[in-house]
Backbone as numpy.savetxt, mean C-alpha at the origin, in Angstrom:
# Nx Ny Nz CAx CAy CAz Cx Cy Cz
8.10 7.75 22.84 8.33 6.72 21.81 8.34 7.39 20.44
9.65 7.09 19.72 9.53 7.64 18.24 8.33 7.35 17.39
7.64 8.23 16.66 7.11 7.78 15.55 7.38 6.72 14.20
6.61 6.54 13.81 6.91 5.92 12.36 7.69 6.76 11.26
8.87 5.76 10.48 9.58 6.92 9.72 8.75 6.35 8.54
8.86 7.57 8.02 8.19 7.75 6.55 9.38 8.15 5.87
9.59 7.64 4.70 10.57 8.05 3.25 9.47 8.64 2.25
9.71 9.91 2.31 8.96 11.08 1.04 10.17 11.15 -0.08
9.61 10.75 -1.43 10.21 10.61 -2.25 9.94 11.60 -3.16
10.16 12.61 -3.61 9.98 13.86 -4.81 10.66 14.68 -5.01
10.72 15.25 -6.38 11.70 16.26 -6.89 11.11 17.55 -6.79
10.44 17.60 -6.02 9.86 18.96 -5.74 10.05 19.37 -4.24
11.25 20.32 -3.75 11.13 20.52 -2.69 9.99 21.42 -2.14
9.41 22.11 -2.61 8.41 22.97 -1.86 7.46 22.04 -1.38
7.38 20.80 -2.48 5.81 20.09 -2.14 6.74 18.78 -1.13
7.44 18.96 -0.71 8.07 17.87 0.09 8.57 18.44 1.43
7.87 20.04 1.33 8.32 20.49 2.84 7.05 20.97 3.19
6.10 20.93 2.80 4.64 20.90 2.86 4.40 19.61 3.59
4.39 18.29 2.63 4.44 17.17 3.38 4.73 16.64 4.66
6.61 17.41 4.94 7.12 16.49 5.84 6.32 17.79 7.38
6.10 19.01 6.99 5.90 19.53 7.61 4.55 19.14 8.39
3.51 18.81 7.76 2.28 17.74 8.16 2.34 16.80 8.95
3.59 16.03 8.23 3.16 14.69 8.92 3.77 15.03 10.56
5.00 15.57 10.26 5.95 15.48 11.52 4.74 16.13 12.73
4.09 17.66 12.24 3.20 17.08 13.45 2.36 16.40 14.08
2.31 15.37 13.13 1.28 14.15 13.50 2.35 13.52 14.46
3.67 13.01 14.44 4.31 13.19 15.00 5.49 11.58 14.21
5.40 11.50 13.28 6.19 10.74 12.06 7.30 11.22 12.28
8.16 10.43 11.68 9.63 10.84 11.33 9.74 11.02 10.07
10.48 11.79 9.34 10.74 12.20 7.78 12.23 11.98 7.18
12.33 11.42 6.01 13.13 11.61 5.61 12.82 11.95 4.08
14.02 12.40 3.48 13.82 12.46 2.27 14.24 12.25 0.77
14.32 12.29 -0.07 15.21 11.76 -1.49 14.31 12.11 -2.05
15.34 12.65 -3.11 14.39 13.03 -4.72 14.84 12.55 -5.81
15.09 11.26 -5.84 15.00 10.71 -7.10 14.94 8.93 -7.25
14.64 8.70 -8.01 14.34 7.00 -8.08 15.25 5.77 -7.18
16.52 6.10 -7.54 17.58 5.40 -7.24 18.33 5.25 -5.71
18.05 6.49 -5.65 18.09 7.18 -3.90 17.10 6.44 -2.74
15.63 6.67 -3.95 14.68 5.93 -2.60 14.96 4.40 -2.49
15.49 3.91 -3.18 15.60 2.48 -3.47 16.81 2.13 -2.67
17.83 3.08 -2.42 18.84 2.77 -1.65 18.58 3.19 -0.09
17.56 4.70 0.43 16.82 4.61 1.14 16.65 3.69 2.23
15.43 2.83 1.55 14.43 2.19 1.69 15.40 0.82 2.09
16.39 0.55 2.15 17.29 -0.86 1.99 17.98 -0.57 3.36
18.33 0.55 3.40 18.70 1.53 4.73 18.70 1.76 5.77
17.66 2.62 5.26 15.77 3.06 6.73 15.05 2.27 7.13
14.71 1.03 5.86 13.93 0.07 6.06 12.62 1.25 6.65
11.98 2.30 6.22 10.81 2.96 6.48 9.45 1.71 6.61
8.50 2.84 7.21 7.16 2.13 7.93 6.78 1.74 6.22
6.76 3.35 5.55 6.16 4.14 4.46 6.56 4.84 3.54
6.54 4.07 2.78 6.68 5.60 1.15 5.78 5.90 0.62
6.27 7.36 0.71 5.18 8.17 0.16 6.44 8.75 -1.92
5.59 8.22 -2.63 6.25 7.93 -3.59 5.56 8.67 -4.83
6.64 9.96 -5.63 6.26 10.18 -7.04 6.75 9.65 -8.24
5.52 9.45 -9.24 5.35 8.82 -10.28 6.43 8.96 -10.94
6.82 10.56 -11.13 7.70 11.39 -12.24 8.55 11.70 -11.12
9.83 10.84 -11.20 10.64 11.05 -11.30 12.48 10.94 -11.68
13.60 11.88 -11.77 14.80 11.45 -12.11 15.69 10.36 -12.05
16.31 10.00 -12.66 16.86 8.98 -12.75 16.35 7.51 -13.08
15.02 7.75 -12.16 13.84 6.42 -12.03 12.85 6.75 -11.74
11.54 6.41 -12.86 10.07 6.72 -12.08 10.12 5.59 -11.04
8.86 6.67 -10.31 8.54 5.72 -9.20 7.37 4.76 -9.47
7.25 4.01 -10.80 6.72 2.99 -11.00 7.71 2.03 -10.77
8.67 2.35 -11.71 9.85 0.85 -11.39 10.42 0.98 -10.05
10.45 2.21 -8.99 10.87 1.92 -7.96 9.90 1.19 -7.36
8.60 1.27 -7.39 7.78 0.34 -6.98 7.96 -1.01 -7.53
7.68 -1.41 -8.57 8.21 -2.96 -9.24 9.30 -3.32 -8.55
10.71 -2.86 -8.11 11.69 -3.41 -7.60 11.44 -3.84 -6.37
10.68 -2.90 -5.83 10.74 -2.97 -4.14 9.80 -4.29 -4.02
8.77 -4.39 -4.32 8.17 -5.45 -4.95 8.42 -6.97 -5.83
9.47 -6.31 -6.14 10.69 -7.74 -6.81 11.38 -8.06 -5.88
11.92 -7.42 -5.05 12.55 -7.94 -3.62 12.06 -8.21 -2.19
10.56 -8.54 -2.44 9.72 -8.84 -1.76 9.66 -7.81 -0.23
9.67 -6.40 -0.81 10.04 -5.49 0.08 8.81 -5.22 1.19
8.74 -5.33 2.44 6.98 -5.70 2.99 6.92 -3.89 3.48
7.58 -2.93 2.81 7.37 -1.63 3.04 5.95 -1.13 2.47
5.01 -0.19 3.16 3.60 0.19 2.36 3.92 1.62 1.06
3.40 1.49 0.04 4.03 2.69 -0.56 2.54 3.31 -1.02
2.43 4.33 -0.88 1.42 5.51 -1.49 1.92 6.16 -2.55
1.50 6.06 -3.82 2.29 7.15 -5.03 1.06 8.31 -4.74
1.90 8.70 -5.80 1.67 10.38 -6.22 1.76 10.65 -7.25
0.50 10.61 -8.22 0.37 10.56 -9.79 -0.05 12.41 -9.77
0.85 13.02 -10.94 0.30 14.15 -11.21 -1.00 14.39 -11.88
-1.50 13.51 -12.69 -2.69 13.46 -13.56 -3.71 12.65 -13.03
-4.78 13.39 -13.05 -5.75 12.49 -12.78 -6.44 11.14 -13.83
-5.12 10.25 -14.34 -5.64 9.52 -14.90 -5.28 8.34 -14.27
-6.39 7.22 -15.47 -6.70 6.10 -14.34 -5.80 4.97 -14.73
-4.58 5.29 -15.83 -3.91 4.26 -16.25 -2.64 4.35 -15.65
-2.53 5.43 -14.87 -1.30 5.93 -13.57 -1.39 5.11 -12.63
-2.89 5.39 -12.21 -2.78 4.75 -10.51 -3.29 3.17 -10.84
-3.76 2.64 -12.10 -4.03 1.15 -12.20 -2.35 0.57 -12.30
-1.63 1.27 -12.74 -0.37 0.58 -13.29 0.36 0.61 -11.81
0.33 2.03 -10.70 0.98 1.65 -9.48 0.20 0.53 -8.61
-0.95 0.27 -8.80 -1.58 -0.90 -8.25 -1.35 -1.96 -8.24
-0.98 -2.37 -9.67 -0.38 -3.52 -10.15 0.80 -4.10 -9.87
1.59 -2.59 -9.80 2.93 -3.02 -9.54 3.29 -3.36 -7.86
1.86 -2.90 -6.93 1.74 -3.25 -5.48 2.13 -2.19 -4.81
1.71 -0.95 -5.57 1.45 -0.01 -4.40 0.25 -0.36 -3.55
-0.09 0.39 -2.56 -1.11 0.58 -1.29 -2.27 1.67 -1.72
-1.97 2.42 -2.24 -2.90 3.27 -2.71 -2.16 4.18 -3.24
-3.08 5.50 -3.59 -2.27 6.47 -4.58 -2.97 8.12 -4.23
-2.81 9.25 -4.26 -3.29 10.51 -4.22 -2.30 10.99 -5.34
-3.85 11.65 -5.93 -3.26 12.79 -7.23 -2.63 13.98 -6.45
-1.64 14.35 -7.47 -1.37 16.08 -7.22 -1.31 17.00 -8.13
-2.04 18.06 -7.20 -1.80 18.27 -6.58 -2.91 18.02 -5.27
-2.32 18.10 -4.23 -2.97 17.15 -3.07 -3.07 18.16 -1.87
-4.67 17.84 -0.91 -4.55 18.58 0.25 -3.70 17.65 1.03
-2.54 18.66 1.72 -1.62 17.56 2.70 -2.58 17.08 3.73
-4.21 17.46 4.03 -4.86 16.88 5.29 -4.98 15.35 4.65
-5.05 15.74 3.35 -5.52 13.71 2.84 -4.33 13.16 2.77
-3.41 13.69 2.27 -2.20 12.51 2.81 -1.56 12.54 4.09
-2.27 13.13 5.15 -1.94 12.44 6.25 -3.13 11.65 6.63
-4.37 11.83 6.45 -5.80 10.92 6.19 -5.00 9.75 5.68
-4.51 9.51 4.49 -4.36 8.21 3.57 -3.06 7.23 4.15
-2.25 8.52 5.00 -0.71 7.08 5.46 -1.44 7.14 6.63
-2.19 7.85 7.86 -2.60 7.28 8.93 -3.26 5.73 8.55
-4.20 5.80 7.84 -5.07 4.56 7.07 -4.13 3.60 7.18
-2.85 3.68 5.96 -2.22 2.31 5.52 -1.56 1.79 6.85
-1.08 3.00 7.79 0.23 2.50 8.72 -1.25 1.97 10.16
-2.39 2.01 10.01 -3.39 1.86 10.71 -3.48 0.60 10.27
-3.43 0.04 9.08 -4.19 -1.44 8.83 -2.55 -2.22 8.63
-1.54 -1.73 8.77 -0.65 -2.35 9.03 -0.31 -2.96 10.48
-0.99 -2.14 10.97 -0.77 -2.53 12.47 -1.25 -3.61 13.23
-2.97 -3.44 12.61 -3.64 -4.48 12.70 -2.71 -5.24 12.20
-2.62 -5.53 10.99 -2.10 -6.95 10.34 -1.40 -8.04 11.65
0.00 -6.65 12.04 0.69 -7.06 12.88 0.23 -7.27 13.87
-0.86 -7.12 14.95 -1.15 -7.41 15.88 -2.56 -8.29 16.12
-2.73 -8.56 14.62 -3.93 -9.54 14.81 -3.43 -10.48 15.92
-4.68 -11.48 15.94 -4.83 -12.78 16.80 -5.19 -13.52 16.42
-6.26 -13.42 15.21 -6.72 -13.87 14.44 -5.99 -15.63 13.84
-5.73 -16.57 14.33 -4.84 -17.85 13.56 -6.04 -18.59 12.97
-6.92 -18.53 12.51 -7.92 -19.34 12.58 -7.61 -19.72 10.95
-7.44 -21.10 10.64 -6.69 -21.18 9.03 -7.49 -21.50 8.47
-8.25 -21.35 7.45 -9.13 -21.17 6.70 -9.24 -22.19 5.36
-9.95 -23.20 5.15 -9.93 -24.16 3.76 -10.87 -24.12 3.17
-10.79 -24.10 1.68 -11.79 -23.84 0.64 -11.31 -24.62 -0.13
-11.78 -25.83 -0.38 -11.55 -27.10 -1.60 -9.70 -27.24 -1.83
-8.98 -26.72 -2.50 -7.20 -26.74 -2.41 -6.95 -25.80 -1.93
-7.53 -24.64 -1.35 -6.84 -23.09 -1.25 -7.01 -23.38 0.36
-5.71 -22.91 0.80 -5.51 -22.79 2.53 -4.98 -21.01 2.83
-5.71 -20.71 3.55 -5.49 -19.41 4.17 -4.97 -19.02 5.35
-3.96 -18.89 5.36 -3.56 -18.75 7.52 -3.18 -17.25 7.21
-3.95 -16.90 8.06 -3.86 -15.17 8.52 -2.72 -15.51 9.69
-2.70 -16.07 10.42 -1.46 -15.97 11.58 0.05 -16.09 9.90
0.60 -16.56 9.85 1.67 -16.48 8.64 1.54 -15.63 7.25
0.39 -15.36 7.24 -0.01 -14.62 5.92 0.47 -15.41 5.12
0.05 -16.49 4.91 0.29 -16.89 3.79 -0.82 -17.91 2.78
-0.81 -18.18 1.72 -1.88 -18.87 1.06 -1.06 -19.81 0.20
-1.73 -20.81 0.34 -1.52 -22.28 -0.77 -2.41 -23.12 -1.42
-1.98 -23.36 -2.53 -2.69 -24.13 -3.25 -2.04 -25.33 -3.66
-3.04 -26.24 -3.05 -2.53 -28.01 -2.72 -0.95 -27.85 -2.65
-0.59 -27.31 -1.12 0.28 -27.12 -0.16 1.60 -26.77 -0.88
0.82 -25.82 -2.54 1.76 -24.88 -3.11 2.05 -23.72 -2.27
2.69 -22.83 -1.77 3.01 -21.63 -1.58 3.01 -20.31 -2.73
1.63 -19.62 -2.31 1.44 -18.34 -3.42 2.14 -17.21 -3.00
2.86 -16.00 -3.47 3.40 -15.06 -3.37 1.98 -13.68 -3.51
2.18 -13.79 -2.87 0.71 -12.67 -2.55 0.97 -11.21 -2.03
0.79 -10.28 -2.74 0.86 -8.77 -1.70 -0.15 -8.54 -0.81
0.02 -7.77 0.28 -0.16 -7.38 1.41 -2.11 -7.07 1.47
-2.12 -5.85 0.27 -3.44 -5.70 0.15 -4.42 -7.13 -0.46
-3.68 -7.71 -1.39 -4.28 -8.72 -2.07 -4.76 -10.09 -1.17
-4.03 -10.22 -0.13 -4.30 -10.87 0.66 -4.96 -10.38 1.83
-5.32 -9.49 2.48 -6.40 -8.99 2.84 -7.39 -9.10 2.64
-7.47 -8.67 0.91 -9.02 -8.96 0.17 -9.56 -10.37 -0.14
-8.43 -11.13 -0.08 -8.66 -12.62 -0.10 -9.12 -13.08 1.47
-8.86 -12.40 2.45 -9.16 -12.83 3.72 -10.42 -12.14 3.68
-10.94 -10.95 3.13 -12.14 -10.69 3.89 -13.28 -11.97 2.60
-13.09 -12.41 1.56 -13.27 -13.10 0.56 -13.78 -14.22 1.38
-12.93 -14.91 2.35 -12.96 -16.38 2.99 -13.71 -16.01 3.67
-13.78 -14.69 4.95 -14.55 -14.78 6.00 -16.11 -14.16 5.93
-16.34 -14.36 4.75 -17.61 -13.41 4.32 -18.24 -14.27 3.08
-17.67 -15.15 2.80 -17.87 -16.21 1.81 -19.39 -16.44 1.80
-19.96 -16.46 0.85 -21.66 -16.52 0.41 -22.32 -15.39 0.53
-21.79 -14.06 1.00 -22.04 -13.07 0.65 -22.10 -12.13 -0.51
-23.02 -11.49 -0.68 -22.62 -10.63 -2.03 -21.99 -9.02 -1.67
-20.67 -8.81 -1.76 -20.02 -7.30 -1.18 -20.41 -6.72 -2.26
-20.10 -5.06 -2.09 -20.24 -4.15 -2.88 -18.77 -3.50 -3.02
-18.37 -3.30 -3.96 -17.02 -2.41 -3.81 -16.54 -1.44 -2.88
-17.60 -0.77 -2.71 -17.53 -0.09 -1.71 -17.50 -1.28 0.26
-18.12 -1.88 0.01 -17.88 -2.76 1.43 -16.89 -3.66 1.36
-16.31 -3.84 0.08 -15.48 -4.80 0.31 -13.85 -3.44 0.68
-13.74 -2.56 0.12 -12.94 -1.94 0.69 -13.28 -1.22 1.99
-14.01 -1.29 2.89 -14.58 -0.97 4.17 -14.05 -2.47 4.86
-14.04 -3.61 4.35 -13.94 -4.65 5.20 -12.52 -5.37 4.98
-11.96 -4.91 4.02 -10.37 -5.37 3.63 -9.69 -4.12 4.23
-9.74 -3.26 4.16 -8.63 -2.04 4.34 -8.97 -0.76 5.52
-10.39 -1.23 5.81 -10.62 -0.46 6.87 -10.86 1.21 6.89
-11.02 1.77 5.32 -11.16 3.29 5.15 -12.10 2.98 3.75
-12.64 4.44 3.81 -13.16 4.52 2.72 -12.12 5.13 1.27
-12.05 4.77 -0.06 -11.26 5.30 -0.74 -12.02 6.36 -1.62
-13.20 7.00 -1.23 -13.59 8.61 -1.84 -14.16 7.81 -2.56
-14.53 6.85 -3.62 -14.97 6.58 -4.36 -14.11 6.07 -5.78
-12.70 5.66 -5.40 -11.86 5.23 -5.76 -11.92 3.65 -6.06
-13.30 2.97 -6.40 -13.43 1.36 -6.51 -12.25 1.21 -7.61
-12.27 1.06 -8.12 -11.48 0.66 -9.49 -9.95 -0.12 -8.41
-9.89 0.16 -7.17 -9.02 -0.14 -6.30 -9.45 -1.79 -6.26
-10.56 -1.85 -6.43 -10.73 -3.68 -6.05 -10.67 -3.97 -7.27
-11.54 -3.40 -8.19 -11.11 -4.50 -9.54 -9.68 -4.95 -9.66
-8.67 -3.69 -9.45 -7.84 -4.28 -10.33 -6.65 -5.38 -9.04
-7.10 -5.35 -7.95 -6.61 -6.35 -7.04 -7.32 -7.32 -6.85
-8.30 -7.73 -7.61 -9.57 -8.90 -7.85 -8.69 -9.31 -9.38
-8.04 -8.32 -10.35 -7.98 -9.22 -11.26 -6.37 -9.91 -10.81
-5.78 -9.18 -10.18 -4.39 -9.98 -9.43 -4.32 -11.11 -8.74
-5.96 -11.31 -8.09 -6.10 -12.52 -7.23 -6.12 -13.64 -8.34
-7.32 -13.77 -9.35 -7.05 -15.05 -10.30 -6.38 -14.89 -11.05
């Protein structure tokens, strides 16, 4: 049985044959493009599991390739790849609904650690059983449809955000810790990467 294809997106071939060279023996499929416009046509294409996506790059950063894919309600998981370790990189790919993010330069063991993770809690998603629909005063939760409403509005919700809203309902009167609430929404630890829930806590209200 084929693996999962992954779309690696960067203008750096050395660090994109490093990558594909990793994953493939995990046993992924690879493809590749190096520049904004490409992955976006890609991705419409391949329809990939996964992008693995840099910040900096031609034609189009891969922030707005993220915003688009995301404007077209694209249900692909994307991981960026911020060169700097700063925190207004990976808050802004958060926002825009990436999945998570690794600086580079990067050990390729963690980004195959970090897409095993996402394409791991994707799976779940997909193979829950879980229908059990969930009511809290106007807010309705059905994990079987993924979907949430308010007084039988329909909310547009990303993938992670609604996760964290599900572990939210089923843990309700509890007090989490950042750290447990990403242990109980996403199923990995993020190194110590909290700043991952704030800023998908401030997306929820």
């Amino acid at each position: 049985m084929p693996g999962e294809l992954i779309l690696l997106v960067d203008d750096e071939p050395n660090i994109t044959q490093l990558a594909r060279m990793y994953l493939e023996r995990e046993g992924y499929r690879i493809e590749t493009v190096g520049d904004g416009r490409a992955a976006l046509v890609a991705v419409a294409r391949l329809r990939p599991a996964l992008v693995v996506l840099d910040v900096m790059l031609p034609e189009m950063d891969g922030l707005e390739v993220c915003r688009q894919l995301r404007a077209d309600d694209s249900p692909v998981n994307i991981l960026m790849l911020t060169a700097r370790d700063e925190d207004i990189d990976k808050i802004l790919g958060l926002e825009m609904g990436a999945d998570d993010y690794l600086t580079k330069p990067y050990n390729p063991r963690e980004l195959v650690a970090r897409v095993r993770a996402i394409l791991r809690r994707r799976k779940h998603i997909e193979t829950s059983t879980n229908s059990v629909i969930h009511h809290i005063s106007d807010v309705t939760v059905d994990p079987g449809s993924r979907e949430v409403t308010i007084n039988g509005q329909r909310l547009s919700i990303r993938t992670q955000e609604f996760e964290l809203l599900l572990t939210f309902v089923r843990h309700r009167g509890l007090v989490l810790s950042r750290e447990k609430l990403l242990e109980l929404a996403w199923g990995y630890d993020f190194a110590g990467q909290t700043r991952t829930v704030d800023v998908h806590v401030g997306n929820l209200r």
